[in-house]
PyMOL CGO cylinders between C-alpha atoms (Angstrom):
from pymol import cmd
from pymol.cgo import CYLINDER

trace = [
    CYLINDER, 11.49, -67.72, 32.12, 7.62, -66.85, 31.48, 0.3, 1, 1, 1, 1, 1, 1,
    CYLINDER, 7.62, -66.85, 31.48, 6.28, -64.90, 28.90, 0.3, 1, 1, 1, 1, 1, 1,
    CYLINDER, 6.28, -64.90, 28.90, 5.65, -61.87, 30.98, 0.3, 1, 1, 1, 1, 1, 1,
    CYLINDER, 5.65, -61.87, 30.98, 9.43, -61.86, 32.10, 0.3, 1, 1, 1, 1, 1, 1,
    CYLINDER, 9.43, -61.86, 32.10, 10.55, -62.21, 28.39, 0.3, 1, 1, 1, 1, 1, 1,
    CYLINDER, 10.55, -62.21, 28.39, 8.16, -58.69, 27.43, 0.3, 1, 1, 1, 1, 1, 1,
    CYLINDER, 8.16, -58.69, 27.43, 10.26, -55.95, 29.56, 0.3, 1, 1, 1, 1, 1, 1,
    CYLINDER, 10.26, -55.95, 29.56, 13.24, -57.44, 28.30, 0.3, 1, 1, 1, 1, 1, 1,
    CYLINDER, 13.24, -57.44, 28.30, 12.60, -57.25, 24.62, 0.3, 1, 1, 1, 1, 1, 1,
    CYLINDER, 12.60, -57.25, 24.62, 11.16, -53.36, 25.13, 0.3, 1, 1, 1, 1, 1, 1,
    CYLINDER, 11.16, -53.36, 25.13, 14.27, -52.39, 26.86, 0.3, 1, 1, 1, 1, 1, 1,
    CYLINDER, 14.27, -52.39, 26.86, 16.63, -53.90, 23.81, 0.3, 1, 1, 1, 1, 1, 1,
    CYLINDER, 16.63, -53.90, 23.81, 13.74, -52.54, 21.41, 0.3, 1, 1, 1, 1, 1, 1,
    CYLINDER, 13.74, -52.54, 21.41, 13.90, -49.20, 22.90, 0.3, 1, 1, 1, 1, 1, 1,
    CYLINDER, 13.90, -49.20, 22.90, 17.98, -49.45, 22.64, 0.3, 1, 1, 1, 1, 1, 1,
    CYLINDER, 17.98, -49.45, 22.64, 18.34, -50.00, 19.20, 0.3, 1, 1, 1, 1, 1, 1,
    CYLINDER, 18.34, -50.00, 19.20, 16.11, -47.43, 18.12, 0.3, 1, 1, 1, 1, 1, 1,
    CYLINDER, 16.11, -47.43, 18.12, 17.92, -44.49, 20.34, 0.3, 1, 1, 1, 1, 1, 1,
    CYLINDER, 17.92, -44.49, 20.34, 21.22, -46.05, 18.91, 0.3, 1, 1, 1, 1, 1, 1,
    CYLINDER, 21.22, -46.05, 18.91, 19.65, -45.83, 15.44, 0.3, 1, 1, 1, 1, 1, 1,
    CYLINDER, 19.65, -45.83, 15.44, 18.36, -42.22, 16.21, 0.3, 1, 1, 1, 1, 1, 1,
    CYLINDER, 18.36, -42.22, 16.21, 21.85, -41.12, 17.36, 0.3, 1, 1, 1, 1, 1, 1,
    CYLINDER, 21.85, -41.12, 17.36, 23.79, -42.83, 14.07, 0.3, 1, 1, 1, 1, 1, 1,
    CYLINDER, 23.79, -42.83, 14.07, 21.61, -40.84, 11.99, 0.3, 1, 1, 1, 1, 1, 1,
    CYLINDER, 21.61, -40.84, 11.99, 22.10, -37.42, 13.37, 0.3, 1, 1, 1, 1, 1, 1,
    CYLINDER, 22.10, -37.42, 13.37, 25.60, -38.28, 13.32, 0.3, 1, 1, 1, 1, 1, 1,
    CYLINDER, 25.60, -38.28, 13.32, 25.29, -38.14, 9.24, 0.3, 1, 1, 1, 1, 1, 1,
    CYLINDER, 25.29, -38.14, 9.24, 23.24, -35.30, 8.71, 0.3, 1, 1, 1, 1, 1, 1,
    CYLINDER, 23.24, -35.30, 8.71, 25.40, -33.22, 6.92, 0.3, 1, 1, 1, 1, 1, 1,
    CYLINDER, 25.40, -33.22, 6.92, 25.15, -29.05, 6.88, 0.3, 1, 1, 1, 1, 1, 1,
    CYLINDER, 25.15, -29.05, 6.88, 23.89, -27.43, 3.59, 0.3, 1, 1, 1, 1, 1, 1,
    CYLINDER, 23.89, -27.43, 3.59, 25.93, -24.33, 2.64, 0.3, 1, 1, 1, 1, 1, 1,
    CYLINDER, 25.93, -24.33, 2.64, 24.13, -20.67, 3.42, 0.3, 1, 1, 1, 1, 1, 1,
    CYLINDER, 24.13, -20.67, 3.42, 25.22, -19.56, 0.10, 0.3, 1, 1, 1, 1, 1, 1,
    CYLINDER, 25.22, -19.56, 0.10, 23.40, -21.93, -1.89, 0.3, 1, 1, 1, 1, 1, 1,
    CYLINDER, 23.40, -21.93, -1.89, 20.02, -20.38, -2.62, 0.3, 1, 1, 1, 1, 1, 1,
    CYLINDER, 20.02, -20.38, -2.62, 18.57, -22.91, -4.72, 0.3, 1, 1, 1, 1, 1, 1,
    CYLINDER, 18.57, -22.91, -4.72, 16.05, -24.66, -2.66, 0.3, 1, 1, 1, 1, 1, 1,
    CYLINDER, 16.05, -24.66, -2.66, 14.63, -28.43, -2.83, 0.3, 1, 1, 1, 1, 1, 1,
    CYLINDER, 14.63, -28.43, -2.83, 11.54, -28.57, -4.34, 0.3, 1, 1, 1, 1, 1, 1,
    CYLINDER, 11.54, -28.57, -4.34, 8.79, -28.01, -1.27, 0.3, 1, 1, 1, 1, 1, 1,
    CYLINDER, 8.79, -28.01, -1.27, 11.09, -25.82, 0.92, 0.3, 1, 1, 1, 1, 1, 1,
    CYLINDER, 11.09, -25.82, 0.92, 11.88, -22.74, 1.05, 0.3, 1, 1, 1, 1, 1, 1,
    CYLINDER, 11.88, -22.74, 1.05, 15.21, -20.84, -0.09, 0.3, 1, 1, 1, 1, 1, 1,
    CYLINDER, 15.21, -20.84, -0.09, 17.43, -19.77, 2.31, 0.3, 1, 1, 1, 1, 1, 1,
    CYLINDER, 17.43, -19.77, 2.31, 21.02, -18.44, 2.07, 0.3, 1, 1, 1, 1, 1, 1,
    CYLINDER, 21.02, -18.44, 2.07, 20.18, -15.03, 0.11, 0.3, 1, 1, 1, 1, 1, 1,
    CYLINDER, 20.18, -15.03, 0.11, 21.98, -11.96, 1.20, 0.3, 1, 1, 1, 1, 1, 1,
    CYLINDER, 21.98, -11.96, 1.20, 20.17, -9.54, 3.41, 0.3, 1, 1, 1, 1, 1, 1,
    CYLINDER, 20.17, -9.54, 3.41, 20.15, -5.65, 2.23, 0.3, 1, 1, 1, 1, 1, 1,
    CYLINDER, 20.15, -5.65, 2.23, 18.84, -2.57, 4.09, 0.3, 1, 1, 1, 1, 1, 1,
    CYLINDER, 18.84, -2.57, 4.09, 15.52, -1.16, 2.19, 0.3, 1, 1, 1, 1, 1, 1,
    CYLINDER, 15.52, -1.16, 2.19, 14.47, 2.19, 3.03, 0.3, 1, 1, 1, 1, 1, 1,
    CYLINDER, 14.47, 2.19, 3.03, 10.70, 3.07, 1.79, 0.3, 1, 1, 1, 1, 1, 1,
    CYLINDER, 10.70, 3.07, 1.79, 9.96, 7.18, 2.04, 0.3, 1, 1, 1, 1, 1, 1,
    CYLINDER, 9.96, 7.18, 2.04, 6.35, 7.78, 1.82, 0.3, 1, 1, 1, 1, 1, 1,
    CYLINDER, 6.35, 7.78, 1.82, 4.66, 10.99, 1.03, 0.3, 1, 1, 1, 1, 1, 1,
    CYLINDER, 4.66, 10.99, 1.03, 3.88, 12.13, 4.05, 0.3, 1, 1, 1, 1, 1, 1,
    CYLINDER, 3.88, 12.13, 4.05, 7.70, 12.44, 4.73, 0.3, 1, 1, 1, 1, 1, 1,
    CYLINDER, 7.70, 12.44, 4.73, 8.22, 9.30, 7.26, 0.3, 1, 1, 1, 1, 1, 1,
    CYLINDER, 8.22, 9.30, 7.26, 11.00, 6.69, 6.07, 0.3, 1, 1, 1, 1, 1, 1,
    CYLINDER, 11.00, 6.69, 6.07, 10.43, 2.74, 7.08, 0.3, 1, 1, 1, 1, 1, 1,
    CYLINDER, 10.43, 2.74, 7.08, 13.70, 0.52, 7.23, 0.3, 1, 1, 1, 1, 1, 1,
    CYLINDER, 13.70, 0.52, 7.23, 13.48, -3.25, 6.02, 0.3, 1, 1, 1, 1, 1, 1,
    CYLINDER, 13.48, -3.25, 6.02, 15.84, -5.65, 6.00, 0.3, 1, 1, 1, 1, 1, 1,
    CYLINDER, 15.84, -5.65, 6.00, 15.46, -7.62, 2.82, 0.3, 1, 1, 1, 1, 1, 1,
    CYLINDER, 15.46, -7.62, 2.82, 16.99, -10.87, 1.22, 0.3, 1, 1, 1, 1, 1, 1,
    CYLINDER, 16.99, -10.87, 1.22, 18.26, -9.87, -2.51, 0.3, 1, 1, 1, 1, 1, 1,
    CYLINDER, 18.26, -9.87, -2.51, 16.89, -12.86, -5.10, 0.3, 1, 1, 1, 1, 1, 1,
    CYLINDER, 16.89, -12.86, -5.10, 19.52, -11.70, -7.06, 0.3, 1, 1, 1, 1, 1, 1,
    CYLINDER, 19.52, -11.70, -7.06, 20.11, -14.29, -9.57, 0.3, 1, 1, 1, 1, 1, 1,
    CYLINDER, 20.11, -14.29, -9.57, 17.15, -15.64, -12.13, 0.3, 1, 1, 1, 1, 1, 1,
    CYLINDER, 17.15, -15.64, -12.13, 17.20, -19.42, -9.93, 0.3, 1, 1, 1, 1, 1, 1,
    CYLINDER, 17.20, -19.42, -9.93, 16.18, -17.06, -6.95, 0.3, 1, 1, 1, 1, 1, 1,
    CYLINDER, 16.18, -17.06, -6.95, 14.03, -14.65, -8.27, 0.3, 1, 1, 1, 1, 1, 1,
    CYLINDER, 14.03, -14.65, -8.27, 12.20, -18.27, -9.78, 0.3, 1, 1, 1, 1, 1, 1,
    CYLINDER, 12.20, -18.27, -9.78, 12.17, -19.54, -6.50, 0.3, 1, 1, 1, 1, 1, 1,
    CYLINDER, 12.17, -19.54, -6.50, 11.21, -16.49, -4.53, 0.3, 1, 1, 1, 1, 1, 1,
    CYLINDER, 11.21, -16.49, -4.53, 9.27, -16.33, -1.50, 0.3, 1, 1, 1, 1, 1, 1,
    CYLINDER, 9.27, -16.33, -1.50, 7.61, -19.88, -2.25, 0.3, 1, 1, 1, 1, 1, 1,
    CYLINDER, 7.61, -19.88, -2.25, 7.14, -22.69, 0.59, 0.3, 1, 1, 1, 1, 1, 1,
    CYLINDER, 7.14, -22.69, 0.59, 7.55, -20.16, 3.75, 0.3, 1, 1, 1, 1, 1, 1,
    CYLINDER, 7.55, -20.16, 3.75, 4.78, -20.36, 5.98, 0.3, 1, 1, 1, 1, 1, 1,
    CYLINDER, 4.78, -20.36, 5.98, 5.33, -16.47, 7.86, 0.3, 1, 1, 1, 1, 1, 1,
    CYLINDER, 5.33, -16.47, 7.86, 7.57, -13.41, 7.39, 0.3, 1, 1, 1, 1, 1, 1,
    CYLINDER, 7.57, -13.41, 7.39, 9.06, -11.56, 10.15, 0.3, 1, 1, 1, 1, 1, 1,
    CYLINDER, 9.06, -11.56, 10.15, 8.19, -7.62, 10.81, 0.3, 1, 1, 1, 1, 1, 1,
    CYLINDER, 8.19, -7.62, 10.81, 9.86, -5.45, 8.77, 0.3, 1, 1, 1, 1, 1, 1,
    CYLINDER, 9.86, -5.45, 8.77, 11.50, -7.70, 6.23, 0.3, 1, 1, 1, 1, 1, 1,
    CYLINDER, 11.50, -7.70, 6.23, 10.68, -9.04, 2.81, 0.3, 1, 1, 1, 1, 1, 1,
    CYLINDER, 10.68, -9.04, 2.81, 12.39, -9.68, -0.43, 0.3, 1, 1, 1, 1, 1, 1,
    CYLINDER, 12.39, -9.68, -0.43, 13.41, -8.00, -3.66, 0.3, 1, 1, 1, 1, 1, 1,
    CYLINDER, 13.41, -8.00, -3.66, 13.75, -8.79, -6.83, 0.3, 1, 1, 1, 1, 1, 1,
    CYLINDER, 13.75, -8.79, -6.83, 16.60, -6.65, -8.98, 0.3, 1, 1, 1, 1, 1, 1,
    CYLINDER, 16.60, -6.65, -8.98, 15.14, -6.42, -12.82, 0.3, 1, 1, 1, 1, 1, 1,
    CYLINDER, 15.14, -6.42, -12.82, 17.92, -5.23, -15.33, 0.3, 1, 1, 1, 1, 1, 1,
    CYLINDER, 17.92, -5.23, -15.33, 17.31, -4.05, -17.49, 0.3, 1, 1, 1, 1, 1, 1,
    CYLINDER, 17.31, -4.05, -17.49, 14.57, -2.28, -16.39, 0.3, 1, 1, 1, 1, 1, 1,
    CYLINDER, 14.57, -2.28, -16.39, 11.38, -4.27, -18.09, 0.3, 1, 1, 1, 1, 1, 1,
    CYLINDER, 11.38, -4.27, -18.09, 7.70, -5.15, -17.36, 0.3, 1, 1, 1, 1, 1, 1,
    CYLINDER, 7.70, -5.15, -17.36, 7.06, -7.24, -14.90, 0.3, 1, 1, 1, 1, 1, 1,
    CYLINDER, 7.06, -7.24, -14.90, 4.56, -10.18, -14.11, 0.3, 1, 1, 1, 1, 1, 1,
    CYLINDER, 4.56, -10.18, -14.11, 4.60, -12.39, -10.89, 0.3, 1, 1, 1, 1, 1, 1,
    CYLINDER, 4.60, -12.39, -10.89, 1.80, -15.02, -9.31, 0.3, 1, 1, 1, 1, 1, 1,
    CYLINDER, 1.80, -15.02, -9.31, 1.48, -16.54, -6.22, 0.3, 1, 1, 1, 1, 1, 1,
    CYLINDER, 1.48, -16.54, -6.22, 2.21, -20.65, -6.88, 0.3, 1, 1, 1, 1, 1, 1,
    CYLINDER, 2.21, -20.65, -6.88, 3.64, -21.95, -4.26, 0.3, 1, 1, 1, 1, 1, 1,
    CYLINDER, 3.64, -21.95, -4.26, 3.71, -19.38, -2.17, 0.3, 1, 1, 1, 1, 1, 1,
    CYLINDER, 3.71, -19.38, -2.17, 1.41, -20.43, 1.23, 0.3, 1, 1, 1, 1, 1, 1,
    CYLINDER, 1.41, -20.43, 1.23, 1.25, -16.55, 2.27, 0.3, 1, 1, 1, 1, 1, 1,
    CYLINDER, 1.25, -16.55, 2.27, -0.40, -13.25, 1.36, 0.3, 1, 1, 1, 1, 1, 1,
    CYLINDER, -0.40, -13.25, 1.36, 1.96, -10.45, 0.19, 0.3, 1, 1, 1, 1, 1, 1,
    CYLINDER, 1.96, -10.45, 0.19, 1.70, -6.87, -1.21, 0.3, 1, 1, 1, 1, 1, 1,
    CYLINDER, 1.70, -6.87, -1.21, 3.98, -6.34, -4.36, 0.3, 1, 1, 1, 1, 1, 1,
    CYLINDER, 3.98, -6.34, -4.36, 5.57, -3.39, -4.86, 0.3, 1, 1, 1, 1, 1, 1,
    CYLINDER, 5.57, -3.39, -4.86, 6.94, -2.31, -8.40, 0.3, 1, 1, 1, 1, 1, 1,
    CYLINDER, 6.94, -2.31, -8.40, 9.91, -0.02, -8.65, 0.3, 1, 1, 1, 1, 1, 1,
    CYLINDER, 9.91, -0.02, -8.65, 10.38, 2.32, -11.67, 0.3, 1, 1, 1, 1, 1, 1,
    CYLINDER, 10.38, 2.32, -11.67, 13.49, 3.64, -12.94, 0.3, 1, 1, 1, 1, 1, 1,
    CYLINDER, 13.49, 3.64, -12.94, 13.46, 6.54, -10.85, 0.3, 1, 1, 1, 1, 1, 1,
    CYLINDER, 13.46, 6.54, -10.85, 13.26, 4.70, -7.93, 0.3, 1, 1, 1, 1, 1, 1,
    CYLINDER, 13.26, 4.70, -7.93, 9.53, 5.72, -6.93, 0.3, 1, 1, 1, 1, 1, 1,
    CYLINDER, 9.53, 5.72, -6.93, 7.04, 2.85, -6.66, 0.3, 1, 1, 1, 1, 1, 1,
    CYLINDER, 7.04, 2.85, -6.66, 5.03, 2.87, -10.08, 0.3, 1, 1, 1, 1, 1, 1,
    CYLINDER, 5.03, 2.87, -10.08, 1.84, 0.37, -8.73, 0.3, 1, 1, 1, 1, 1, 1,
    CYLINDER, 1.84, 0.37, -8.73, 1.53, -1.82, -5.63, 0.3, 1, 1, 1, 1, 1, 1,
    CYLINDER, 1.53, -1.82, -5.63, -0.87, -5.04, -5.67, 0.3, 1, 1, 1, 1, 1, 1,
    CYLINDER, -0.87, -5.04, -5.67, -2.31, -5.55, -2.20, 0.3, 1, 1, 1, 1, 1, 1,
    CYLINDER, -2.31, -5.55, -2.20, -2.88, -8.53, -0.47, 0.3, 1, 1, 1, 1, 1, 1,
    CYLINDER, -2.88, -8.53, -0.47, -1.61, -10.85, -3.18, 0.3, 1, 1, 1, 1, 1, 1,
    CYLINDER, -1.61, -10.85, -3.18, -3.98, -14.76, -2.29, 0.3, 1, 1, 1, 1, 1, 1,
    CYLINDER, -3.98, -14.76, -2.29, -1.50, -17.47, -1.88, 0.3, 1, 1, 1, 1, 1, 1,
    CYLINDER, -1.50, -17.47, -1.88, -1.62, -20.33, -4.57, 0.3, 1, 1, 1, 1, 1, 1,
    CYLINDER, -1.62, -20.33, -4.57, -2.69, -18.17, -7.23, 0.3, 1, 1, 1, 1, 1, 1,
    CYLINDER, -2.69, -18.17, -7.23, -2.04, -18.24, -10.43, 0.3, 1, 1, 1, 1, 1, 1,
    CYLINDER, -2.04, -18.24, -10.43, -3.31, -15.00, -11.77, 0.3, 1, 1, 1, 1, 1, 1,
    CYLINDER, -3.31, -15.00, -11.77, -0.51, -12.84, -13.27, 0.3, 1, 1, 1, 1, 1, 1,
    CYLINDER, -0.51, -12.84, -13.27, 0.25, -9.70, -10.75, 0.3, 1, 1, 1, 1, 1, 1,
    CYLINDER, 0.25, -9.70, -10.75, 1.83, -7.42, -12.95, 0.3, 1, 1, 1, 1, 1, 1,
    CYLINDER, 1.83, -7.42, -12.95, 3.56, -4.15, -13.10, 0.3, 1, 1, 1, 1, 1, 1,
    CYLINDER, 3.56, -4.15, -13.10, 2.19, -0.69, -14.80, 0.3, 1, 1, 1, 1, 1, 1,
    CYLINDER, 2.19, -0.69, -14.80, 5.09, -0.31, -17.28, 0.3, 1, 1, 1, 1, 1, 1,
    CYLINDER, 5.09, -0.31, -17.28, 8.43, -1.17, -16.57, 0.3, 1, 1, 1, 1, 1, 1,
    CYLINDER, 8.43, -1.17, -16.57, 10.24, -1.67, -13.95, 0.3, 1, 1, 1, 1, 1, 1,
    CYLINDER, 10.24, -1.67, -13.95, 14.10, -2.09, -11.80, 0.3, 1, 1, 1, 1, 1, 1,
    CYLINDER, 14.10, -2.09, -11.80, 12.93, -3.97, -9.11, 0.3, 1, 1, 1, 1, 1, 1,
    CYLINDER, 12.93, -3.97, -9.11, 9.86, -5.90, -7.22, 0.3, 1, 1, 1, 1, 1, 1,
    CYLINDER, 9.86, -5.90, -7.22, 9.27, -5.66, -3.52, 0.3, 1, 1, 1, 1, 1, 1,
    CYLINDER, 9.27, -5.66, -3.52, 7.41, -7.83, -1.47, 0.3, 1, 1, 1, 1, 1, 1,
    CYLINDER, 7.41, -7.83, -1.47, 6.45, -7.15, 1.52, 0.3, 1, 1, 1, 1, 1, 1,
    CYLINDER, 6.45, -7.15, 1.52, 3.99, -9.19, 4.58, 0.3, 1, 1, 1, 1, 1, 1,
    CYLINDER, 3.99, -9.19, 4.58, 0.40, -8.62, 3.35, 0.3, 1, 1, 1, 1, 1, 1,
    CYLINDER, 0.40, -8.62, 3.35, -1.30, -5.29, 4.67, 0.3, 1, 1, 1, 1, 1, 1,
    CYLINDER, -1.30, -5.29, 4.67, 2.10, -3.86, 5.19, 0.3, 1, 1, 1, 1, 1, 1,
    CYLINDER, 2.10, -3.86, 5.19, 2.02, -1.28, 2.41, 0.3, 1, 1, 1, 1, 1, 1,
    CYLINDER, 2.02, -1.28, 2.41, -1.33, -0.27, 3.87, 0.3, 1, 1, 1, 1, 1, 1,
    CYLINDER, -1.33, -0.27, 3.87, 0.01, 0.14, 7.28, 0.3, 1, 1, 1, 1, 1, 1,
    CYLINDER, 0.01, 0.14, 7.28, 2.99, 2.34, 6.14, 0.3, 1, 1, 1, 1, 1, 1,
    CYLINDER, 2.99, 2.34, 6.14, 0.86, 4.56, 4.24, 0.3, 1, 1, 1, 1, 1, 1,
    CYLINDER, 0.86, 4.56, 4.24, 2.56, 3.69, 1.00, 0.3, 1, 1, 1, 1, 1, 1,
    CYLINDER, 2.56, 3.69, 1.00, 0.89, 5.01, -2.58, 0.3, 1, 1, 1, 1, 1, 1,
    CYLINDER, 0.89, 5.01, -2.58, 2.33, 5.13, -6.18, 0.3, 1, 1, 1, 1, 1, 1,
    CYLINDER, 2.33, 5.13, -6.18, 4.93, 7.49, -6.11, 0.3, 1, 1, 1, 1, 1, 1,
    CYLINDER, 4.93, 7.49, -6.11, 6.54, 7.07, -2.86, 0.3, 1, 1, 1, 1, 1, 1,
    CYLINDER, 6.54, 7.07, -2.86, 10.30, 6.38, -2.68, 0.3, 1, 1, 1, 1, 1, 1,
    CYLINDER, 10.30, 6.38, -2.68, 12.62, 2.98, -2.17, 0.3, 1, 1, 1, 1, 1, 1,
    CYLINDER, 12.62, 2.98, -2.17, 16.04, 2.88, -1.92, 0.3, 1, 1, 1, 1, 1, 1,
    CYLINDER, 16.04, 2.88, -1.92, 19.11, 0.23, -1.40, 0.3, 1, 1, 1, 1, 1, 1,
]
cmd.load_cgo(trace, "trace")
């Protein structure tokens, strides 16, 4: 047998072993649990529950979100880090109780978002705009608050929301 004949032959057994190889390892992937919201480091969390969110602004118009709850201080850590988009009319929130002052940044997080803080009462007390992804600088709330919002970048803008306006869950 020449060389030439030898070649075809060891690409077809080549080729064999690595679709046998391929197959055996998909075989052992294993399924992580939904409910666990703790994320590897690098990825992003997935597994939180998802809430209805209804935002009334002033002029009387009412915007429904579905949103995950970071309910727990391992989510809320986490947050919105790693993803790389966010669907229309979604985002995530951020429970604070007691009700407290607030400060967030951006590490990690490869996306702009607009932050909404919730007072007491329910109304939003401040809302930072178009937060730049990777930051660092502290985005914080005017006085204290029960709850952070964020929401796709230009969002709040697009819905007309100001200070004042109303969420509920």
């Amino acid at each position: 047998m020449t060389q030439q004949a030898r070649t075809p032959a060891r690409t077809r057994a080549a080729r064999l072993i690595a679709v046998t190889l391929m197959a055996m390892s998909a075989a052992l992937v294993v399924p992580v649990a939904p409910a666990l919201a703790e994320a590897p480091a690098g990825r992003s969390q997935s597994g939180l529950k998802i809430i209805p969110l209804t935002i009334r602004t002033s002029d009387g118009k009412s915007h429904i979100y579905k949103v995950e709850l970071a309910a727990t201080p391992d989510q809320q850590a986490h947050g919105m880090m790693f993803r790389t988009s966010m669907p229309p009319k979604t985002g995530m929130l951020f429970p604070m109780q007691p009700p407290r002052p607030a400060s967030f940044w951006m590490r990690n997080t490869l996306i702009s978002l607009d932050l909404v803080f919730i007072g007491a009462n329910g109304k939003v007390r401040n809302i930072i705009a178009g937060a730049v992804p990777k930051s660092e600088a502290p985005l914080n709330s005017v006085g204290p608050i029960i709850a952070v919002l964020e929401l796709e970048a230009g969002e709040t803008q697009r819905i007309g929301m100001r200070p004042g306006d109303a969420v509920r869950w």
